[in-house]
N, C-alpha and C positions, 0 to 999 in steps of 0.2 A: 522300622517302627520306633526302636528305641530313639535312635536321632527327631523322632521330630516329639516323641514325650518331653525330651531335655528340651526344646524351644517352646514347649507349651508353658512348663513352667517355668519360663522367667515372663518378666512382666511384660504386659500389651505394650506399652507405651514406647518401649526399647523399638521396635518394628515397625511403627504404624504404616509406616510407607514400604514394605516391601509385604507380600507376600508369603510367609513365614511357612506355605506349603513348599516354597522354593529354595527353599535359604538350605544350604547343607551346612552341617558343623563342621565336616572338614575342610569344607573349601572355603568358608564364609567365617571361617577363625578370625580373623583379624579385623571383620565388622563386628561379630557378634561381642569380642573381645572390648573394642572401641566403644562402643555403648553400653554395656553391661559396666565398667569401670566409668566411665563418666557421665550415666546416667542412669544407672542402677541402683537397686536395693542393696540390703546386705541380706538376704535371702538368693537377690541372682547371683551377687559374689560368692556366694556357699554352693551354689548349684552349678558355677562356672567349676570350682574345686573339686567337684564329686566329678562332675564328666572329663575336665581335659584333664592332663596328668600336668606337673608341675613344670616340666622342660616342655612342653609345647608351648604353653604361656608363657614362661619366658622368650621364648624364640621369638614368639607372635607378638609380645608388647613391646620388644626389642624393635621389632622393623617397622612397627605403626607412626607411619609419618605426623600426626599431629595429637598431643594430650597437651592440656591447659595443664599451668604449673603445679598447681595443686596436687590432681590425680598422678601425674609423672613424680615426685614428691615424694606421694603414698605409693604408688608402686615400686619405686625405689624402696624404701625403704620393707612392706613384707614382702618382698621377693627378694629382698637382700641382693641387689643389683645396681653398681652405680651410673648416678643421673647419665654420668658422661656414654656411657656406652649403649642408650639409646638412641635410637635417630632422630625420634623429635627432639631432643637437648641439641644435638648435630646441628639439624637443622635452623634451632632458634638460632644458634652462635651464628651459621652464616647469616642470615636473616637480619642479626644484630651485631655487627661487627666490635661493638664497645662490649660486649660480651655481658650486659645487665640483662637479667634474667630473675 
């Protein structure tokens, strides 16, 4: 029960398309992660911080194949983790072989 209290209170808008009775927070880390950062409040970003601990977030924004430069940026920067060691940074270079970013 507790896991789906935490998906109530973040915003509708984050899920509209999935089923939010389905969604597990441990399994669905890395969606729930993916929209609460680049399409959240700073209320879901507070309530992402109350429920996962700080190394699973890192772990989980680490492997998220795509964030717009921005939000990669800002996660770098309060998770004190560099751009490079992401995989969407990874990914843009190949993507972008002249390395503009």
């Amino acid at each position: 029960m507790e896991n789906h209290d935490f998906l109530i209170k973040l915003s509708k808008h984050l899920f509209w398309d999935y089923n939010i009775d389905t969604l597990n927070p441990k399994d669905d880390i890395n969606l729930i992660l993916e929209r609460v950062f680049t399409q959240g409040t700073e209320n879901d970003e507070k309530e992402i911080f109350k429920f996962y601990n700080i190394s699973n977030i890192k772990n989980s924004v680490l492997s998220i194949k795509y964030f717009d430069r921005k939000t990669l940026n800002y996660l770098s920067i309060i998770l004190k983790l560099p751009k490079e060691e992401f995989k969407c940074y990874k990914n843009s270079l190949s993507e972008n072989p002249f390395g503009i970013f």
